[in-house]
ROLOLO-676211 format. One line per 8 residues: number of its first residue (from 0); their letters; for each residue x negated, y, z of N, C-alpha, C, O. Coordinates in nm, 4 decimals, padded with zeros to 6 digits. Layout:
<atoms>
NUM	a	X/Y/Z/X/Y/Z/X/Y/Z/X/Y/Z; ...
</atoms>
This chain:
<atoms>
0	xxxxxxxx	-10.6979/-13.6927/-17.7371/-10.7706/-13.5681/-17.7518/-10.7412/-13.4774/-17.6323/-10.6239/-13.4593/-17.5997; -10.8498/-13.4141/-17.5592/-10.8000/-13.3055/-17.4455/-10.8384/-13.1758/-17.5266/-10.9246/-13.1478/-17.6099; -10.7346/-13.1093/-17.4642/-10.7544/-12.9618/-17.5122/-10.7710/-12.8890/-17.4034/-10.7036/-12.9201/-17.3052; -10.8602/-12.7800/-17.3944/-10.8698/-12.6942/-17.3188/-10.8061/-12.5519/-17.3436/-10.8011/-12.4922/-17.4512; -10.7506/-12.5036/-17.2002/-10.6675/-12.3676/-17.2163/-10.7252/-12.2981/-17.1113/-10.7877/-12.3661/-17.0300; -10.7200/-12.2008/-17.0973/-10.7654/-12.0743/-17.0184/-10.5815/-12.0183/-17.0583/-10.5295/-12.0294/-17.1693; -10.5230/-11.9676/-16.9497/-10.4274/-11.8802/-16.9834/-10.3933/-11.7874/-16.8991/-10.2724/-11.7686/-16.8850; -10.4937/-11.7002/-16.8165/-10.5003/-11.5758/-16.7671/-10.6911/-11.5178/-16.7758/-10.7958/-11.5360/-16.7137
8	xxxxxxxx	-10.6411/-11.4429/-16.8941/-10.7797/-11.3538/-16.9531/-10.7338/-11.2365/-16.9986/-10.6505/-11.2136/-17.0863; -10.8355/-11.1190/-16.8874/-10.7851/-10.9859/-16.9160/-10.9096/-10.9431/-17.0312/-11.0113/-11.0119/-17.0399; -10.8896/-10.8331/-17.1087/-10.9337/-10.7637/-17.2444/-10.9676/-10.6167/-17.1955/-10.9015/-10.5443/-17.1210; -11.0810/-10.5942/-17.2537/-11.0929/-10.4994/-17.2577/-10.9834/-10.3283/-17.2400/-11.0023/-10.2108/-17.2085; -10.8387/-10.4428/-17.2968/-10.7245/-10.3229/-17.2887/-10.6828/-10.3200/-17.1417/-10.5935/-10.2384/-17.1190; -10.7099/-10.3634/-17.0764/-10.7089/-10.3738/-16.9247/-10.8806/-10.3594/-16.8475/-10.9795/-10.2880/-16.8641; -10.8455/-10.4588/-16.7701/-10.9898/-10.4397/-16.6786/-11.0940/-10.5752/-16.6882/-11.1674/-10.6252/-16.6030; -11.0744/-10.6016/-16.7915/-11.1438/-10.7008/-16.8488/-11.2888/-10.6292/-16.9072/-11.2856/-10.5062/-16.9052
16	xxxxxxxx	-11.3944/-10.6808/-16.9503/-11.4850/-10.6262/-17.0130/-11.5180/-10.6615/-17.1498/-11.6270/-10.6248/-17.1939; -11.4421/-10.7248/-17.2194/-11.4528/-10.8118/-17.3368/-11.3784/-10.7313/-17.4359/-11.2745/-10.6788/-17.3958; -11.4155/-10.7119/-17.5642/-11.2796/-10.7089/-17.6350/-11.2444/-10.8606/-17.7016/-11.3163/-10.9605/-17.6985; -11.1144/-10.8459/-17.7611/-11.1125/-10.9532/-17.8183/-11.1589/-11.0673/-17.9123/-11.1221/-11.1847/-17.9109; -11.2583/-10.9996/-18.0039/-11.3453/-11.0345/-18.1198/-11.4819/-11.1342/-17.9899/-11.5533/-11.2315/-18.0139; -11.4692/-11.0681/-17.8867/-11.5808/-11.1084/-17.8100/-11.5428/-11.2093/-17.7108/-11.6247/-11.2786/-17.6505; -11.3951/-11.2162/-17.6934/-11.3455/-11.3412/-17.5705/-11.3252/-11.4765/-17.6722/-11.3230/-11.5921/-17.6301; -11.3111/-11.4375/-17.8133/-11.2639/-11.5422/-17.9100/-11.3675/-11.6343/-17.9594/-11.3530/-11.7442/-18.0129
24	xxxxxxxx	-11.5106/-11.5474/-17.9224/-11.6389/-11.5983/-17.9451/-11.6592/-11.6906/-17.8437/-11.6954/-11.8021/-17.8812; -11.6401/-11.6657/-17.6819/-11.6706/-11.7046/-17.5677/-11.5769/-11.8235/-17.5482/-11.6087/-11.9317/-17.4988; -11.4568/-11.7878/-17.5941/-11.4038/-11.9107/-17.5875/-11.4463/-12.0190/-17.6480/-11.5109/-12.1000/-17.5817; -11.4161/-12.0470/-17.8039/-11.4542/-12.0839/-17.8801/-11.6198/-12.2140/-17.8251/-11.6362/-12.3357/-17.8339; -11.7215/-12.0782/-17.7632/-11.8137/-12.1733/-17.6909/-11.8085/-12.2413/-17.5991/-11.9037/-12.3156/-17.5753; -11.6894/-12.2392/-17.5116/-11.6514/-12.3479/-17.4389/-11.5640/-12.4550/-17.4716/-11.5462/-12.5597/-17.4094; -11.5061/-12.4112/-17.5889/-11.3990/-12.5268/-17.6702/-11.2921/-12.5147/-17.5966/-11.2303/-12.6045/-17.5394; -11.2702/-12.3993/-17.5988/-11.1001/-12.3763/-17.5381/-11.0457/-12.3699/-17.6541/-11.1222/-12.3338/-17.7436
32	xxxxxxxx	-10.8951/-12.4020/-17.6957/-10.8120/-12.3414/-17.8194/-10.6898/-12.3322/-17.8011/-10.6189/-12.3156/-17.9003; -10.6341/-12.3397/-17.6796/-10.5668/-12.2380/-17.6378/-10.5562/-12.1665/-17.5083/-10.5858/-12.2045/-17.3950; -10.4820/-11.9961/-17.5732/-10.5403/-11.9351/-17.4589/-10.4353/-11.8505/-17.4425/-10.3502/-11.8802/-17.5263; -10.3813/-11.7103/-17.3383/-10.3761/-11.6046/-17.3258/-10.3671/-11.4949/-17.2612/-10.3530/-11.4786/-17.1400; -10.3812/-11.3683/-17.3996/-10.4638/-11.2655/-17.2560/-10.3131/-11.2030/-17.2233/-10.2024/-11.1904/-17.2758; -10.3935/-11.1690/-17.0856/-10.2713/-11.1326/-16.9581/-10.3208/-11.0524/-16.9275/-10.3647/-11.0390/-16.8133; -10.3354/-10.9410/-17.0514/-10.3609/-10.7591/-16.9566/-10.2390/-10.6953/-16.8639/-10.1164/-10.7007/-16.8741; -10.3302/-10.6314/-16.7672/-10.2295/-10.5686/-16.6693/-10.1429/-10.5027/-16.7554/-10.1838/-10.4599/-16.8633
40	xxxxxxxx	-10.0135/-10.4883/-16.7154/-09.8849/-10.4092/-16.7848/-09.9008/-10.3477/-16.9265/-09.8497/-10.2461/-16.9737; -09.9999/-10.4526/-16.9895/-09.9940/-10.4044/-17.1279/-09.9783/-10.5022/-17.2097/-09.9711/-10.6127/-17.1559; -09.9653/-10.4963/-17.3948/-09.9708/-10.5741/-17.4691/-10.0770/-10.5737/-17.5884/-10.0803/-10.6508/-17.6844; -10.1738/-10.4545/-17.5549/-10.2117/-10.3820/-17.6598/-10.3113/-10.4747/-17.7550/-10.3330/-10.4525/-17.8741; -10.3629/-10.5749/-17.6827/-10.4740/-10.6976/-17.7512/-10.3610/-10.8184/-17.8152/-10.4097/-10.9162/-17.8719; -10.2461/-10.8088/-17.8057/-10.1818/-10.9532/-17.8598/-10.1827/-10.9606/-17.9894/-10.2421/-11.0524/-18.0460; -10.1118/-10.8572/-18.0617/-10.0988/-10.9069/-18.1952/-10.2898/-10.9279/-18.2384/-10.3139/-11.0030/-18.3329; -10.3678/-10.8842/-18.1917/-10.5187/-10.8613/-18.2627/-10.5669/-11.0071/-18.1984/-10.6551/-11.0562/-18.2689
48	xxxxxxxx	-10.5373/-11.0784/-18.0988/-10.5651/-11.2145/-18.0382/-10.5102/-11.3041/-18.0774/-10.5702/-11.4095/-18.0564; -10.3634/-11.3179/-18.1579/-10.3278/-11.3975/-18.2211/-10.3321/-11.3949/-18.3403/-10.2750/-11.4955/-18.3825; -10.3953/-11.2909/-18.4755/-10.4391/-11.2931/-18.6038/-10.5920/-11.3828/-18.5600/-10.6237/-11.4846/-18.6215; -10.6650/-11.3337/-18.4613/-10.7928/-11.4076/-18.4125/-10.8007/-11.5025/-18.4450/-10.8619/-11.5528/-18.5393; -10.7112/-11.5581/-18.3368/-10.6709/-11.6948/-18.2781/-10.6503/-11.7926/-18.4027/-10.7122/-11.8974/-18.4210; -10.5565/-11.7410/-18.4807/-10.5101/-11.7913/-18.6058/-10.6794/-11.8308/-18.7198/-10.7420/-11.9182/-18.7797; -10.6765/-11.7394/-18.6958/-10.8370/-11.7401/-18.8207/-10.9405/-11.8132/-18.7734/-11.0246/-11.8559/-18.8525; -10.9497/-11.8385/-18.6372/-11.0413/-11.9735/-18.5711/-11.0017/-12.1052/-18.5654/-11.0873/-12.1932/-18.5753
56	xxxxxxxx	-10.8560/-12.1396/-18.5473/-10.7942/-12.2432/-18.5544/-10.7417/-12.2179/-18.4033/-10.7055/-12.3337/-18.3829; -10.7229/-12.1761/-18.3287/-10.6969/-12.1375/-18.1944/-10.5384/-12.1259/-18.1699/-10.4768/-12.1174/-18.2761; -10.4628/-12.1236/-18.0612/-10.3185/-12.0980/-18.0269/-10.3658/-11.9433/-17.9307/-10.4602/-11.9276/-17.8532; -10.2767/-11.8627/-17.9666/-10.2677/-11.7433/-17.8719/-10.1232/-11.7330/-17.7998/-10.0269/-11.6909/-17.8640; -10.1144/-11.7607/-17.7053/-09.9894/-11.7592/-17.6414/-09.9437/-11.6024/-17.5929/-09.9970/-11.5827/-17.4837; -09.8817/-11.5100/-17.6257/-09.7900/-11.4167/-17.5881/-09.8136/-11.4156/-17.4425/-09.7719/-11.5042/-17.3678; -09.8986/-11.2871/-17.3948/-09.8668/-11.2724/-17.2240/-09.8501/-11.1529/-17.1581/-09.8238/-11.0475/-17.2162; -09.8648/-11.1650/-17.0362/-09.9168/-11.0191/-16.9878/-09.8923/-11.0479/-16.8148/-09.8365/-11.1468/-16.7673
64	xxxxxxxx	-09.9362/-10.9613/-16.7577/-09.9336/-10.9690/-16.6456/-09.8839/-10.8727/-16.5520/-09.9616/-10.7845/-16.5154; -09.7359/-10.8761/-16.4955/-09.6476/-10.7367/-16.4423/-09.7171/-10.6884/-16.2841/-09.6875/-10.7524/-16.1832; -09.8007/-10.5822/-16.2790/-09.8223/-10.5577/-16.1533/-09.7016/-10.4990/-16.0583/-09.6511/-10.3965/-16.1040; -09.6470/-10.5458/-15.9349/-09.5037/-10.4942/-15.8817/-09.5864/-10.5100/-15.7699/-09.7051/-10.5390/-15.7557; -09.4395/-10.4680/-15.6495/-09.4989/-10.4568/-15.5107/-09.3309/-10.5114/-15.4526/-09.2196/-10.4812/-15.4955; -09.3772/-10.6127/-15.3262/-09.2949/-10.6655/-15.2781/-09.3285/-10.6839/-15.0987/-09.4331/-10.7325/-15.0554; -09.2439/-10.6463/-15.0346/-09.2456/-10.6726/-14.9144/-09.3787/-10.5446/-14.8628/-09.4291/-10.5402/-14.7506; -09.4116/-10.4523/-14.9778/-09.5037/-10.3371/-14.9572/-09.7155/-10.3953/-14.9684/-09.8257/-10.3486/-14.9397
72	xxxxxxxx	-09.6565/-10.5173/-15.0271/-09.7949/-10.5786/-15.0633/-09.7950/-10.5975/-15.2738/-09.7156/-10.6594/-15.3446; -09.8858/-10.5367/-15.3025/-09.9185/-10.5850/-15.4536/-09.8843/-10.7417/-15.4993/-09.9167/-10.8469/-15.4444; -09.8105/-10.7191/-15.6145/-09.8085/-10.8840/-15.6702/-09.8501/-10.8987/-15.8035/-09.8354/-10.8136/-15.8913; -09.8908/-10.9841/-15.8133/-09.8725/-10.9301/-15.9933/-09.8156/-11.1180/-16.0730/-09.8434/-11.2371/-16.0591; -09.7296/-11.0338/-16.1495/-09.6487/-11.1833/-16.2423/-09.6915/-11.2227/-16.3277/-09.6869/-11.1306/-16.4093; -09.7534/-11.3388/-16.3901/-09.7580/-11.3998/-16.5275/-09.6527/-11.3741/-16.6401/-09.5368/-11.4133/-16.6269; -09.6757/-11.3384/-16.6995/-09.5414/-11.3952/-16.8317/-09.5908/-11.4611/-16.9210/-09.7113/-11.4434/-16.9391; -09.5175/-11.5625/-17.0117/-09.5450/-11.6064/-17.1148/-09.5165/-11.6504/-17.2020/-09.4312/-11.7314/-17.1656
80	xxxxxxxx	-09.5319/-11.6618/-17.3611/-09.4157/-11.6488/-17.4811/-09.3137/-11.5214/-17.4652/-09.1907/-11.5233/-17.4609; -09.4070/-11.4059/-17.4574/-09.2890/-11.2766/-17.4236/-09.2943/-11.2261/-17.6028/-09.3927/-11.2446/-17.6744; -09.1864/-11.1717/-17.6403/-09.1714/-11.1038/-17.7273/-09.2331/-10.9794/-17.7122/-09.1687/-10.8878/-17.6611; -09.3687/-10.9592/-17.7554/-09.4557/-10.8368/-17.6902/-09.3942/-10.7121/-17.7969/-09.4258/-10.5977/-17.7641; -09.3034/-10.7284/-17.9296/-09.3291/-10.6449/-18.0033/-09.1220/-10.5752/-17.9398/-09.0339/-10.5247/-18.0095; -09.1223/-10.5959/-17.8451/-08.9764/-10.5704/-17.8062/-09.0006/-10.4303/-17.7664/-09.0986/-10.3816/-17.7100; -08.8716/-10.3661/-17.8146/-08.8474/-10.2290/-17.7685/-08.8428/-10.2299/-17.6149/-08.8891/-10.1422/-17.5420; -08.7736/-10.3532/-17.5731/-08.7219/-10.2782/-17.4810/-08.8419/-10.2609/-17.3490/-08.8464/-10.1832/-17.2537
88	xxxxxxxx	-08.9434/-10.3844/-17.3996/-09.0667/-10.4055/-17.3126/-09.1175/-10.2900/-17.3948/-09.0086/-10.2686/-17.4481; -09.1460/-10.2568/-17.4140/-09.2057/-10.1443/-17.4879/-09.2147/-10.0494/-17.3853/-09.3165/-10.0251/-17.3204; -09.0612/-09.9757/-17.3676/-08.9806/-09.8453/-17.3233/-09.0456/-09.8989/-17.1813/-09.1205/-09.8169/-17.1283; -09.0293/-10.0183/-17.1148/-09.0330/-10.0737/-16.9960/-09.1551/-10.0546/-16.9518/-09.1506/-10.0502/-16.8289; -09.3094/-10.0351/-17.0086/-09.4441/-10.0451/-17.0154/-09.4940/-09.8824/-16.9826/-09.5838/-09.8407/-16.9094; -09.4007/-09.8144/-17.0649/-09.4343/-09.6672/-17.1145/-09.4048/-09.6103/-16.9333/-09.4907/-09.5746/-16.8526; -09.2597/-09.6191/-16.9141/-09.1777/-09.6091/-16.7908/-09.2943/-09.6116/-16.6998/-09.3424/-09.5062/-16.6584; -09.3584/-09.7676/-16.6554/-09.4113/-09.8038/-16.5498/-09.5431/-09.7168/-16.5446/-09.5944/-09.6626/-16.4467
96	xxx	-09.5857/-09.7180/-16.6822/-09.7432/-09.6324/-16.6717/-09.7439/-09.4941/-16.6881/-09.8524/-09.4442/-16.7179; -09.6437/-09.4181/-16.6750/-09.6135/-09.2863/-16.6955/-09.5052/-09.2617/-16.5470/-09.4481/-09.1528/-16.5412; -09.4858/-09.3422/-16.4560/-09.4239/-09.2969/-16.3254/-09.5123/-09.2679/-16.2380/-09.4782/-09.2293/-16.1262
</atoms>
């Protein structure tokens, strides 16, 4: 059996244009089932992408995507399987988008 994954898709909670009810559809029509979204320095679509995910038969993998700057050029990091509901990423999110 092949499975298909997509695992960098931004949401509407970023700069994506989708919300989630609407990437789960899109996926779904390409026969992806597993996936995840990697909004810029946020988490705000995970828990609502993995109740989704769950209710389609789908895997939602825990992500996000850290925008930093290195060597004075933009980078931005994958993460994945993050504990999105962590304080301390939490405090860490608030920090970055409020400096």
């Amino acid at each position: 059996m092949i499975m298909k994954a997509d695992l960098h898709i931004h949401s509407e909670y970023s700069d994506g244009k989708l919300s989630i009810e609407k990437l789960i559809k899109l996926l779904k029509e390409k026969d992806i089932s597993v996936f995840s979204i990697t909004d810029h320095d946020g988490v705000r679509g995970t828990e609502e992408a993995i109740n989704a995910a769950h209710e389609n038969g789908m895997t939602a993998i825990p992500g996000i995507e850290f925008s930093t700057e290195f060597n004075q050029r933009e980078v931005h990091i994958l993460g994945y399987g993050i504990d999105y509901k962590s304080s301390l990423l939490s405090e860490y999110l608030k920090a970055i988008i409020f400096s």
